[in-house]
Structure formats: structure tokens, C-alpha cells
Rosetta silent file (secondary structure, phi, psi, omega in degrees, C-alpha in Angstrom):
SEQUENCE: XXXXXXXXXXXXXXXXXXXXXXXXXXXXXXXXXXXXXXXXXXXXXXXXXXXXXXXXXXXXXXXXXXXXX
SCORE:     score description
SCORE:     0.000 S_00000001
   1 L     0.000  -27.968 -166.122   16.171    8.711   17.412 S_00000001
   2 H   -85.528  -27.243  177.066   15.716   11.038   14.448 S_00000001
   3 H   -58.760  -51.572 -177.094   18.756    9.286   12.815 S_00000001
   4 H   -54.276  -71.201  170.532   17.261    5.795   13.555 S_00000001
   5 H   -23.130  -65.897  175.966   13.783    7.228   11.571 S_00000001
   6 H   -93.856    6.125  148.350   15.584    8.120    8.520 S_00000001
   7 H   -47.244  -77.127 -152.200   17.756    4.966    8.455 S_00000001
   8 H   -54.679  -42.091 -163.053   14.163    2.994    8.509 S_00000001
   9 H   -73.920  -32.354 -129.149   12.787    5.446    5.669 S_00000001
  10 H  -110.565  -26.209  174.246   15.519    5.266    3.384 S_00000001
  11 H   -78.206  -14.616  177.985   15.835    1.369    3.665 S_00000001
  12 H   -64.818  -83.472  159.182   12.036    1.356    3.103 S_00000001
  13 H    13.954  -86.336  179.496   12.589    3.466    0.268 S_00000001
  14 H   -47.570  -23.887  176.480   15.235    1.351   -1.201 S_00000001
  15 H   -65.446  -46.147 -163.092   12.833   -1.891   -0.796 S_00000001
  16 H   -58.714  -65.298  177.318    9.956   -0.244   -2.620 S_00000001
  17 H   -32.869  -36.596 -167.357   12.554    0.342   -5.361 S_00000001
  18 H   -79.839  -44.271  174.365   14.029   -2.925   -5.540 S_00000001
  19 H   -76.599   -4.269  165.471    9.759   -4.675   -6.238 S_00000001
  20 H   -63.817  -83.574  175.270    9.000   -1.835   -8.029 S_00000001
  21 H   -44.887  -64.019 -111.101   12.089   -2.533  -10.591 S_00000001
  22 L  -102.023  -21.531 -164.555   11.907   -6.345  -10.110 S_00000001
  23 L  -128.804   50.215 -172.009    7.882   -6.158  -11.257 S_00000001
  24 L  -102.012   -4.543 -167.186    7.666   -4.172  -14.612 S_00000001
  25 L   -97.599  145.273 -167.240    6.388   -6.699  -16.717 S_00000001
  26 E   -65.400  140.626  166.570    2.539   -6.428  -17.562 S_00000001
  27 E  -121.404  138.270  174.430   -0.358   -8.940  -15.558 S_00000001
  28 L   -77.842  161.945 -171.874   -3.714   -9.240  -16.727 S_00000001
  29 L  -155.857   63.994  175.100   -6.300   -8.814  -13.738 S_00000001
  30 E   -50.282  127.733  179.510   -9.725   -9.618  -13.557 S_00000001
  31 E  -120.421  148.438  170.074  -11.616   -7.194  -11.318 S_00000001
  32 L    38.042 -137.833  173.635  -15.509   -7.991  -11.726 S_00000001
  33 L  -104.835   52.971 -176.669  -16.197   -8.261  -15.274 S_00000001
  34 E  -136.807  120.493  163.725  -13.299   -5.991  -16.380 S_00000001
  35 E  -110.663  114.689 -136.388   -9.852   -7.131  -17.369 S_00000001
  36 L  -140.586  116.546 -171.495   -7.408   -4.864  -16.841 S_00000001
  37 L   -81.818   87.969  171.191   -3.882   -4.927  -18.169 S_00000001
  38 E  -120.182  169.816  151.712   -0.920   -3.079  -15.877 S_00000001
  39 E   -50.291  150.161  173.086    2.587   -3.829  -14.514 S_00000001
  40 L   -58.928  -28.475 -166.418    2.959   -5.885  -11.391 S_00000001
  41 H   -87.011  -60.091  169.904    4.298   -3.138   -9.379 S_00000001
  42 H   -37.096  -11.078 -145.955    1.196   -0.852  -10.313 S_00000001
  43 H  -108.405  -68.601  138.211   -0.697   -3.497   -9.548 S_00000001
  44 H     3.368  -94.732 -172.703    1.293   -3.659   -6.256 S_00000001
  45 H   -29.569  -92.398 -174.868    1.155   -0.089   -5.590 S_00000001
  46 H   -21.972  -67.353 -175.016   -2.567   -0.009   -5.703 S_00000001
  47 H   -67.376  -10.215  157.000   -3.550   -3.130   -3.250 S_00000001
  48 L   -71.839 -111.666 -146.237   -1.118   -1.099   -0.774 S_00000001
  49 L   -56.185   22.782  120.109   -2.524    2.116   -0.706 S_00000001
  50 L   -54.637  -70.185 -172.591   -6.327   -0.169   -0.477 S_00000001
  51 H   -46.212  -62.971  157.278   -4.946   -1.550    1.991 S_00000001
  52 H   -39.263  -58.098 -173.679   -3.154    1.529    3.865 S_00000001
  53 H   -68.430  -38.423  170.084   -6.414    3.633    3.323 S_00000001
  54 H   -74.041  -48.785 -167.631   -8.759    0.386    4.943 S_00000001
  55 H   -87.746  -53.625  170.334   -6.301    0.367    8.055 S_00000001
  56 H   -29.188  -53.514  174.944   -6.422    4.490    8.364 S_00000001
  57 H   -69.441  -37.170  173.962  -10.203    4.200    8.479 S_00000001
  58 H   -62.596  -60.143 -178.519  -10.351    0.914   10.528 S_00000001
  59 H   -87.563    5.305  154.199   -8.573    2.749   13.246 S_00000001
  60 H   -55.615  -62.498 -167.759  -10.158    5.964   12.888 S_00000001
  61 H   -66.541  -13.807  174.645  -13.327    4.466   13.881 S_00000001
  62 L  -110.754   24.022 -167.749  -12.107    2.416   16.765 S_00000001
  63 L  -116.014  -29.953 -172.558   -9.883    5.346   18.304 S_00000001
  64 L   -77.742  139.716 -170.630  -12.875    7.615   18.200 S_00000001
  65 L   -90.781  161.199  154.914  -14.917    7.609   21.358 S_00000001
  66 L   -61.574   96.507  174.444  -18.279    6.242   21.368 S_00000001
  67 L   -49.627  140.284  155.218  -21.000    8.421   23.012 S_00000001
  68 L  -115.406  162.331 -171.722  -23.345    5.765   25.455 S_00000001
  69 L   -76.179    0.000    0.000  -26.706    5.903   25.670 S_00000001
């Protein structure tokens, strides 16, 4: 099982790498009234780890019990 685990990591790994390389060239981005010039992959990165951090917290809060009243 532990074998299986770091199979799964290391092809994740290798995935990241491949849209990571594949997405260096810079995109403009309007957020609000701010336009903000990075690579695609940074751009990437970022709306993951939003994302990743918004699912941690979503299922914090519905794994935690609820006193009733």
C-alpha cells in the first residue's frame, strides 16, 4: 500500500511539472480593479491552493459536531 502511495505522489509530482513547464508565459489578470501580470502556472498555483484551503475549511466545519439546543 505504501508503494501504491508513492507511485500516486510521484506521478502527481511529475503532472504538476509537466503544467507548470508547459505555462511559463506571462497572462494579464484582472482581479477587482487591479491588473496583475504573472505566468500561467503562478496563476495556476494560486487558484489551487484557494481552492485546497476553501475545501480544508469547508470540511472542517461540516466534520465538526454541532452542539443542539
Amino acid at each position: 500500500m505504501k508503494k501504491i502511495k508513492l507511485w500516486a505522489a510521484l506521478v502527481l509530482v511529475a503532472l504538476i511539472l509537466v503544467v507548470i513547464f508547459q505555462n511559463r508565459e506571462p497572462v494579464a489578470t484582472r482581479f477587482l480593479f487591479a491588473t496583475i501580470i504573472m505566468p500561467r502556472a503562478a496563476l495556476l498555483s494560486i487558484t489551487l491552493l484557494i481552492g485546497v484551503a476553501v475545501g480544508m475549511l469547508v470540511s472542517l466545519s461540516l466534520s465538526t459536531p454541532r452542539k443542539k439546543k
